[in-house]
DRENDO-1510 file (C-alpha; in Angstrom, 1 decimal, always signed):
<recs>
REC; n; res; u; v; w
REC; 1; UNK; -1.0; +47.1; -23.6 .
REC; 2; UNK; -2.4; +43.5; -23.9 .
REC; 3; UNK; +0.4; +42.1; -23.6 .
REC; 4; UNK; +1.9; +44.1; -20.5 .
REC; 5; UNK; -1.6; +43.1; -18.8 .
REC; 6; UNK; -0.7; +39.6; -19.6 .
REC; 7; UNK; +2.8; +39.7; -18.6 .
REC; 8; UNK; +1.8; +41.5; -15.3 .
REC; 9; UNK; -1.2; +38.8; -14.4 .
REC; 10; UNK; +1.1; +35.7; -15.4 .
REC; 11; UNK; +3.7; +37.2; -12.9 .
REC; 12; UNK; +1.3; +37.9; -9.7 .
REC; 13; UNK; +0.1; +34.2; -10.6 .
REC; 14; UNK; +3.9; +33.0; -10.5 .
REC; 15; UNK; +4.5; +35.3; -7.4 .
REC; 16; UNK; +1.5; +33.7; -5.7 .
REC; 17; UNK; +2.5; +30.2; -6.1 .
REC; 18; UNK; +5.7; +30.8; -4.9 .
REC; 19; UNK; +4.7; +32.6; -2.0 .
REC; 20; UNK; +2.3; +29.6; -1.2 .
REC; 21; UNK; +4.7; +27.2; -1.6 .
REC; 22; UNK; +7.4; +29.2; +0.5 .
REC; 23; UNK; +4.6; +29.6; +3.1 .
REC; 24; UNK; +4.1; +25.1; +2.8 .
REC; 25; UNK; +7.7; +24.9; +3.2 .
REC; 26; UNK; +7.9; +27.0; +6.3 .
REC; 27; UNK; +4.7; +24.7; +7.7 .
REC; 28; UNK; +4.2; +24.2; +10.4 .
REC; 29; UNK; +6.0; +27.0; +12.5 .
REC; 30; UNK; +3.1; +26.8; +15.3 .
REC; 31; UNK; +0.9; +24.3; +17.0 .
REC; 32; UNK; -0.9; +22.6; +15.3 .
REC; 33; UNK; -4.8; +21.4; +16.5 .
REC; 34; UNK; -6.3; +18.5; +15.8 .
REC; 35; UNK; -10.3; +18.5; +16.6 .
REC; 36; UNK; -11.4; +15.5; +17.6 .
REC; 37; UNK; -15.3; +15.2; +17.4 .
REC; 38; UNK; -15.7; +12.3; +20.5 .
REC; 39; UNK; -14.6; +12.2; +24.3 .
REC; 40; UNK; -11.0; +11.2; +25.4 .
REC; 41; UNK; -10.0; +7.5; +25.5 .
REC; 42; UNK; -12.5; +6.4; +22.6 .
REC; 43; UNK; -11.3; +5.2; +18.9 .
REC; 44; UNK; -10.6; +8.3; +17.1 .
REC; 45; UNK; -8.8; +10.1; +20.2 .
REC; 46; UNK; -6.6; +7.3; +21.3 .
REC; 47; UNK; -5.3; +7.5; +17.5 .
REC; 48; UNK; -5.1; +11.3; +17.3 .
REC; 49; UNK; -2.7; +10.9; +20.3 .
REC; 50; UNK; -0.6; +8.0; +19.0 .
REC; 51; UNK; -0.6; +10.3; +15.6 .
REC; 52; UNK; +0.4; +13.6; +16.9 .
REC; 53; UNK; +3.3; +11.7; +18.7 .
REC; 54; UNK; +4.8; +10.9; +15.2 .
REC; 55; UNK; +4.0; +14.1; +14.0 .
REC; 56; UNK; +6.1; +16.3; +16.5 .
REC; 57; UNK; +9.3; +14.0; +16.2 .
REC; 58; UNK; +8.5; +14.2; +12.5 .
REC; 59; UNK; +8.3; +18.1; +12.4 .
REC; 60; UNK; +9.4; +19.5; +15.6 .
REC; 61; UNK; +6.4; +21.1; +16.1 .
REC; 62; UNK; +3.4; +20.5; +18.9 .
REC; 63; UNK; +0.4; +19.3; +17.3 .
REC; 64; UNK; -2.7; +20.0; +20.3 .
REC; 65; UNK; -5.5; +17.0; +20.6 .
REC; 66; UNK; -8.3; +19.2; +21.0 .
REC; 67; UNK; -12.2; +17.2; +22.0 .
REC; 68; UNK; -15.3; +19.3; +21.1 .
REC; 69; UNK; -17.8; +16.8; +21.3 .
REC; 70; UNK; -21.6; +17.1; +20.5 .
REC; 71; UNK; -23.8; +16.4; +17.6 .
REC; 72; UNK; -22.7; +13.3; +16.4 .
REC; 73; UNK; -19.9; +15.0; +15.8 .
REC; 74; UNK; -20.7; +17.9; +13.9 .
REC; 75; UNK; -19.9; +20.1; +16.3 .
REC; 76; UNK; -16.3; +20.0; +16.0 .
REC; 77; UNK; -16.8; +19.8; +12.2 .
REC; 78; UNK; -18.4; +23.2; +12.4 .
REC; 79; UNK; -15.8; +24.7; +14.1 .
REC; 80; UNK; -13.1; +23.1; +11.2 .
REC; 81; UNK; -15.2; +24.5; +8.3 .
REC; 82; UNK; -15.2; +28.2; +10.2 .
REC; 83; UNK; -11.0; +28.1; +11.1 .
REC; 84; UNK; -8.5; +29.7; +8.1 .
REC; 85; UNK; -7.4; +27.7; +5.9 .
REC; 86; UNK; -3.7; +27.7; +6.7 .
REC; 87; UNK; -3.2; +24.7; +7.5 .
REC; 88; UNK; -3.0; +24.8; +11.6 .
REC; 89; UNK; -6.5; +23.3; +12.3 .
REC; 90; UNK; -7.3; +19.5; +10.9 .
REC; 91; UNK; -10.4; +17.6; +12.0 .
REC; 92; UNK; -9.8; +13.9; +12.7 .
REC; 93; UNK; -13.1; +12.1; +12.5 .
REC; 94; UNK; -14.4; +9.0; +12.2 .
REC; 95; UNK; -16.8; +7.4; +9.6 .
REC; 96; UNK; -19.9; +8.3; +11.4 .
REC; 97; UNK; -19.7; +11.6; +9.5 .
REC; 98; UNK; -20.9; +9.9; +6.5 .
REC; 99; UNK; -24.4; +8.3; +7.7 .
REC; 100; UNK; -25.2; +11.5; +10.3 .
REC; 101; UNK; -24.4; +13.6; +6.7 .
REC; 102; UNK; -27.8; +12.1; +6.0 .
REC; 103; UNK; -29.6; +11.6; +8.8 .
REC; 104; UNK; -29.0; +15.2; +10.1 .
REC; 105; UNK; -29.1; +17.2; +6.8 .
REC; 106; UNK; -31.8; +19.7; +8.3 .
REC; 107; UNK; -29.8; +21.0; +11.1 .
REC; 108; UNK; -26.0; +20.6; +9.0 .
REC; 109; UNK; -25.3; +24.2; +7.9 .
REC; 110; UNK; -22.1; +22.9; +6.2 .
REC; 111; UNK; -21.7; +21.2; +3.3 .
REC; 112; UNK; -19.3; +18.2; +3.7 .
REC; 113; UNK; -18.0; +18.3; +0.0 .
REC; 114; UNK; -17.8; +22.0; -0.3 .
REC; 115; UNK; -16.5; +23.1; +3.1 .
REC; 116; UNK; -13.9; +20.7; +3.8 .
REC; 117; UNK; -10.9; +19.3; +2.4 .
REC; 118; UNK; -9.7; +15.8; +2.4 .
REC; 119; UNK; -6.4; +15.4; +3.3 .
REC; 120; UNK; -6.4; +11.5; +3.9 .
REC; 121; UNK; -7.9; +8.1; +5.4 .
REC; 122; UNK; -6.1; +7.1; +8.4 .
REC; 123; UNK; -7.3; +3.5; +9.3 .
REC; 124; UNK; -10.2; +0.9; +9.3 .
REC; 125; UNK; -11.6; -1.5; +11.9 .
REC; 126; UNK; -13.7; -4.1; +11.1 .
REC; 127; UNK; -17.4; -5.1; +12.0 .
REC; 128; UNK; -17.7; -8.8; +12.9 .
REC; 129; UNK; -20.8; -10.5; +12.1 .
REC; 130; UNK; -21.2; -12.4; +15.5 .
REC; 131; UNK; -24.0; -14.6; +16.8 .
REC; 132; UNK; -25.1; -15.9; +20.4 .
REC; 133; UNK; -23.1; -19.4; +21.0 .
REC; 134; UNK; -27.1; -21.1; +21.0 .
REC; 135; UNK; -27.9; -20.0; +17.1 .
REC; 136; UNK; -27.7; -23.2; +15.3 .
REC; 137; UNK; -26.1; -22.2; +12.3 .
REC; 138; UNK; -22.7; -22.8; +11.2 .
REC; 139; UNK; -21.9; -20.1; +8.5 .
REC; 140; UNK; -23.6; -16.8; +7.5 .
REC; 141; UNK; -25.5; -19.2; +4.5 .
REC; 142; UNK; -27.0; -20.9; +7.2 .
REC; 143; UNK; -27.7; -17.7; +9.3 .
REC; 144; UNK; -30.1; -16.3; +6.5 .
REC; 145; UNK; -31.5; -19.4; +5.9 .
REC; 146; UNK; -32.5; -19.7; +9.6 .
REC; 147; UNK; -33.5; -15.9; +9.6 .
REC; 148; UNK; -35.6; -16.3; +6.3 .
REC; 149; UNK; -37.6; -19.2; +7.8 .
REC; 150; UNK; -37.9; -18.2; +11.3 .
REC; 151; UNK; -38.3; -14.4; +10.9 .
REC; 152; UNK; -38.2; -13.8; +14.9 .
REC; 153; UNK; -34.6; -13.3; +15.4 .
REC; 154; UNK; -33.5; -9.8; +17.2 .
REC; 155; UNK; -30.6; -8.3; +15.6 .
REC; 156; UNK; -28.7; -5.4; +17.3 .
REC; 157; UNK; -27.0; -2.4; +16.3 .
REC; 158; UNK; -25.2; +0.4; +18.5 .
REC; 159; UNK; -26.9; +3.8; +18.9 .
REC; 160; UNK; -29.6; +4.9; +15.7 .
REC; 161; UNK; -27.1; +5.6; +12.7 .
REC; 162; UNK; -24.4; +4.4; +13.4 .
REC; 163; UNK; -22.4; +1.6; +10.8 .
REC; 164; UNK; -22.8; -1.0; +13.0 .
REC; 165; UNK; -26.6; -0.3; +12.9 .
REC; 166; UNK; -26.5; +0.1; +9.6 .
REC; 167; UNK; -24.6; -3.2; +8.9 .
REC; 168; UNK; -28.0; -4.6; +10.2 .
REC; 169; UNK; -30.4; -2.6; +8.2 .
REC; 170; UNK; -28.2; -3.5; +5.2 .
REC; 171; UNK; -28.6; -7.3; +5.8 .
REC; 172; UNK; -32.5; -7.0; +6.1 .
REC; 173; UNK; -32.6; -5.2; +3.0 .
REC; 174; UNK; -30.1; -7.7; +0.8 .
REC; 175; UNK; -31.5; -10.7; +1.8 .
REC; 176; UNK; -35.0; -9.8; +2.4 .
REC; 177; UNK; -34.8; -10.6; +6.0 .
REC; 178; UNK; -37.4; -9.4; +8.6 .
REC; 179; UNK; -35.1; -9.4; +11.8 .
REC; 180; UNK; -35.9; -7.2; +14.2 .
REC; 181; UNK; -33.0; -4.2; +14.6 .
REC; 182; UNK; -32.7; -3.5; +18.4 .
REC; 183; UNK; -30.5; -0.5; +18.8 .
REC; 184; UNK; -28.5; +0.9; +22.0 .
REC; 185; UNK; -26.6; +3.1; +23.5 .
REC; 186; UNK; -23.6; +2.2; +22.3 .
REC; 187; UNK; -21.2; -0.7; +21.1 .
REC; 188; UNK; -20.6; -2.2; +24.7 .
REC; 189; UNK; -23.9; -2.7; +25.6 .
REC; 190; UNK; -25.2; -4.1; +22.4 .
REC; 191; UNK; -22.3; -6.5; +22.9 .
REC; 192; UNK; -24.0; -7.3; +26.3 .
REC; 193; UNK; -27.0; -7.5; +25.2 .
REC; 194; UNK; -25.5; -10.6; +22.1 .
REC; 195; UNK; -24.1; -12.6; +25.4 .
REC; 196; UNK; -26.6; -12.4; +27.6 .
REC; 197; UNK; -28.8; -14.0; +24.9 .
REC; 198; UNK; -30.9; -11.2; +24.2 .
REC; 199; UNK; -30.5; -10.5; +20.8 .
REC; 200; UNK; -29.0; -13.2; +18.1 .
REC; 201; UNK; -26.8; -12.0; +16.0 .
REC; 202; UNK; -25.2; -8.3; +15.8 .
REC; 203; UNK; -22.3; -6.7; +13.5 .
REC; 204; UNK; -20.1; -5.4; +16.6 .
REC; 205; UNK; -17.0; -3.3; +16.4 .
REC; 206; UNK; -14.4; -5.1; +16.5 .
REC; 207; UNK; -12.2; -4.3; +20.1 .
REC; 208; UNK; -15.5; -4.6; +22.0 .
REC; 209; UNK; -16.5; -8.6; +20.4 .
REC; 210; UNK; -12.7; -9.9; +20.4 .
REC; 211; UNK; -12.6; -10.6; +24.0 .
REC; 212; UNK; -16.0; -12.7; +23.6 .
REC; 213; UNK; -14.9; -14.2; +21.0 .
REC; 214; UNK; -12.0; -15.6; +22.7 .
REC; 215; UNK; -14.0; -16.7; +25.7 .
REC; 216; UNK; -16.7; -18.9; +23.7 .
REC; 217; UNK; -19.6; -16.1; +24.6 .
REC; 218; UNK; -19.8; -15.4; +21.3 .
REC; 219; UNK; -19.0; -16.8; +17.6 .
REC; 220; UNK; -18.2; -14.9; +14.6 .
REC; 221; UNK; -18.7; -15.8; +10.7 .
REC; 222; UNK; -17.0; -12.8; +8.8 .
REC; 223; UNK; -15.9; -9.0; +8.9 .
REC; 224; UNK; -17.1; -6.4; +6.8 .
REC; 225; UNK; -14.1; -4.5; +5.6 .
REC; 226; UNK; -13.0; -4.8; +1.8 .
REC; 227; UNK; -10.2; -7.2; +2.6 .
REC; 228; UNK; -9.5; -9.7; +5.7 .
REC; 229; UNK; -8.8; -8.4; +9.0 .
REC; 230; UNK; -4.8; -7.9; +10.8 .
REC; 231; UNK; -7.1; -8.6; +14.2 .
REC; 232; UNK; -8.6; -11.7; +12.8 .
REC; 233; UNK; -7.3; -13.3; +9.7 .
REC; 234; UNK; -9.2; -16.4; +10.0 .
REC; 235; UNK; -12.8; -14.5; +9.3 .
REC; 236; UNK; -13.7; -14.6; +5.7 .
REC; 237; UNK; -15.2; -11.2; +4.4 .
REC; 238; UNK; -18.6; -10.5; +3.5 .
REC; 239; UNK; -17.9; -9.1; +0.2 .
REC; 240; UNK; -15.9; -11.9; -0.7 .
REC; 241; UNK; -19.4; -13.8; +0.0 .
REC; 242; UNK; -21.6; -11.4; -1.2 .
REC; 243; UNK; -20.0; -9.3; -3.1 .
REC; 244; UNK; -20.8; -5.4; -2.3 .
REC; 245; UNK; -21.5; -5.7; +1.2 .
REC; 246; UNK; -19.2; -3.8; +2.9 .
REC; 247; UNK; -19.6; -1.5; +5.7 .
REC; 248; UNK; -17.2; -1.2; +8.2 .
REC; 249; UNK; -15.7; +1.8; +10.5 .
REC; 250; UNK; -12.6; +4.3; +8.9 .
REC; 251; UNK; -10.9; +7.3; +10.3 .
REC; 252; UNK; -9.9; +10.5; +8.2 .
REC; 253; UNK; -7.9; +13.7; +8.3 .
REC; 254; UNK; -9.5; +16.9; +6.8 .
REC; 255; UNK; -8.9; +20.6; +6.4 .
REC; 256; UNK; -10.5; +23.4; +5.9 .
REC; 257; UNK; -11.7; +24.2; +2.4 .
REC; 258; UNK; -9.0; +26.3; +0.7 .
REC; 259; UNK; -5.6; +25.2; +2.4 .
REC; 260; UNK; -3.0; +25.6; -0.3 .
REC; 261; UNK; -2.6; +22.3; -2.0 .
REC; 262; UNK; +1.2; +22.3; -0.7 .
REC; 263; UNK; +0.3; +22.2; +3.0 .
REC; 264; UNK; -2.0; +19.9; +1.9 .
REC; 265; UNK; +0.4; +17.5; +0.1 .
REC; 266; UNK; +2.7; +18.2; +3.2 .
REC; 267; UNK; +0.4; +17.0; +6.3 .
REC; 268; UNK; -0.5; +14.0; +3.3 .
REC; 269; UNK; +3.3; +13.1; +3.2 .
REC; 270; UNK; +3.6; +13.4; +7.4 .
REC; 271; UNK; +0.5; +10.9; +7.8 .
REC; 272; UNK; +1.8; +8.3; +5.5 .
REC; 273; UNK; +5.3; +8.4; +7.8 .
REC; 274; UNK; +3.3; +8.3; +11.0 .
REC; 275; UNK; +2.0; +5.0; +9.7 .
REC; 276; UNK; +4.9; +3.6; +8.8 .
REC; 277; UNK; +6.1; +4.4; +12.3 .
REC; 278; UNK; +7.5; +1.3; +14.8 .
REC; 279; UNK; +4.8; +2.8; +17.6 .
REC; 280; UNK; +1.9; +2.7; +14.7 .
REC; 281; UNK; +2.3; -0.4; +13.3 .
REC; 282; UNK; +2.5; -1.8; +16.9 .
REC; 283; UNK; -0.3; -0.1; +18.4 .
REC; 284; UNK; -2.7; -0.6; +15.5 .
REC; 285; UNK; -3.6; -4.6; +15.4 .
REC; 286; UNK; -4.1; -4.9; +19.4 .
REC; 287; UNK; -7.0; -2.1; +18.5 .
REC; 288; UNK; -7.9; -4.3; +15.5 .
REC; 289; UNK; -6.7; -1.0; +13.3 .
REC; 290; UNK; -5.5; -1.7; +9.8 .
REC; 291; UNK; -3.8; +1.5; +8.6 .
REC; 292; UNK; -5.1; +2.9; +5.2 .
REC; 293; UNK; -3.8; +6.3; +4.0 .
REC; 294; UNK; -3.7; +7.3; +0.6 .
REC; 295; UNK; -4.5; +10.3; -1.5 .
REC; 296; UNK; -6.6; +13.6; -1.0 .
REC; 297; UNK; -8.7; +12.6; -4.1 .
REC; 298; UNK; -9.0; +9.0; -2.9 .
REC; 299; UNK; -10.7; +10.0; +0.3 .
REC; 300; UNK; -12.8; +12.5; -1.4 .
REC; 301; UNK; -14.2; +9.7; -3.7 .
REC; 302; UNK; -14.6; +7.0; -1.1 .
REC; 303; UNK; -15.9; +9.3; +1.4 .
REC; 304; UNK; -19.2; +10.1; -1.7 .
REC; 305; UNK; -19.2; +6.8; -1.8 .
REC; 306; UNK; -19.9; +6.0; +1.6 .
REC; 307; UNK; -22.5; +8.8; +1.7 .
REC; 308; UNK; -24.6; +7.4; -0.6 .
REC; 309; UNK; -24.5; +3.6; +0.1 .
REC; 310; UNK; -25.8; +4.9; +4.1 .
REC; 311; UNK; -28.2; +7.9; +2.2 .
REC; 312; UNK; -30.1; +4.6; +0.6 .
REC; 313; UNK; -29.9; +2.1; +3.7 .
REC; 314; UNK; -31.5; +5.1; +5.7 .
REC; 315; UNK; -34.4; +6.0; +3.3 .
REC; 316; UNK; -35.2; +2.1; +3.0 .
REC; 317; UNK; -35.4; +1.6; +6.4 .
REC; 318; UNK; -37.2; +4.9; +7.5 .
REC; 319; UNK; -34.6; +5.8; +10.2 .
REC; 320; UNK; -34.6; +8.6; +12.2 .
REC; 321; UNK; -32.1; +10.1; +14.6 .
REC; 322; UNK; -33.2; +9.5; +18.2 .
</recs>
């Protein structure tokens, strides 16, 4: 009788993974969404576009932009976590997700690790550590000299939370620096705010400094990504300065928790083509993009990883969500 109990579990488990697996191959045989957590015409959405291009002439098959902004982004991350896992609904999201994980922890009722399911990193853009034209410094050695003996200058950040502000709060806290971290509403007008003089030094994203930085209204020293920059080769890295100190912007794919592995492996496999795509690889550097990809399990451990390197900036630095 044992054995016949055996025999019959060991055949629904091999009738199981070959119905998943026939169910992976027949993916996707219906529109496909893609939730996008921010407004049309930013970052994550222009790529989501670009993306779902490749992946209709890759599977014949419409994948939907959808926007459901709100939150930070958590809103659309909600409604992920609550669709089936069968593979038809993917959040596209940027790496915001990983500070607000923190900084809105009271009001999340999902857990990030448990609810969703990495599927892959997309891209990276740098931040550029960039300084008003009149800061007489000619390096970012001399910049924390000069912020070390001074300790007046006005550093900004975009909105509370965000990795540009973050970038800022980090550089106080590794060199023991007492600039002041003036945050806005947004990348553009911090950017203003650097040209017109009013703050000294920022970590900016990269599309909204470039244009300065080619018109002299603004210098740069280095980028914050792990390696150089497609969009600007010429900037040394942080980390290869100082090592550690990375902090830069990323876009990722997730599922729901509980798609079968094969689906998973499948939408993996049709992300890595989409990069490798003439339109991609073209479209990328003018948005200073640098495509990533990679494995489920890769973005599952650089995603903790980015979690707790923003969970410790934010408790040093006492910051709260406006």
């Amino acid at each position: 009788m044992r054995y016949k109990a055996f025999a019959i579990a060991v055949a629904a488990a091999v009738g199981f993974t070959v119905s998943v697996q026939a169910f992976a191959q027949q993916w996707p045989d219906k529109p496909v969404r893609i939730l996008v957590p921010f407004p049309p015409g930013g970052g994550t959405d222009i790529q989501a576009r670009i993306l779902s291009s490749a992946f209709q002439a890759s599977t014949g098959q419409n994948f939907l932009i959808e926007n459901r902004t709100g939150a930070s982004g958590l809103i659309a991350t909600q409604i992920a976590v609550d669709s089936p896992p069968d593979g038809y609904t993917i959040l596209f999201t940027s790496g915001s997700i990983a500070p607000v994980t923190t900084l809105l922890s009271k009001s999340i009722k999902f857990d990030m690790f448990r609810d969703l399911q990495p599927i892959s990193q997309i891209s990276s853009t740098p931040l550029v550590l960039s300084l008003h034209p009149s800061v007489p410094v000619k390096s970012v050695k001399e910049l924390i000299a000069l912020a070390k003996r001074t300790k007046d200058m006005n550093v900004g950040g975009n909105s509370a939370g965000t990795t540009a502000h973050l970038a800022a709060e980090m550089f106080n806290q590794r060199f023991g620096l007492k600039s002041t971290v003036v945050t806005y509403r947004g990348g553009g007008p911090a950017v203003i705010a650097l040209i017109s003089g009013e703050i000294d030094y920022i970590f900016a994203t990269a599309p909204s400094i470039m244009p300065h930085l080619k018109s002299g209204r603004a210098k740069a020293f280095a980028v914050t990504t792990k390696t150089r920059s497609s969009a600007l080769p010429d900037l040394p890295t942080m980390d290869s300065m100082y090592p550690g100190f990375v902090s830069y912007n990323w876009y990722a794919m997730f599922y729901p928790k509980n798609t079968p592995r094969p689906i998973v492996d499948r939408m993996n496999s049709e992300i890595k083509k989409a990069l490798g795509t003439r339109a991609v690889k073209l479209f990328y550097p003018k948005q200073a993009l640098d495509a990533v990809g990679g494995t489920p399990e890769e973005l599952e451990e650089f995603f903790k990883e980015e979690v707790e390197k923003y969970a410790k900036v934010i408790k040093a630095a006492h910051i709260r969500m406006q």
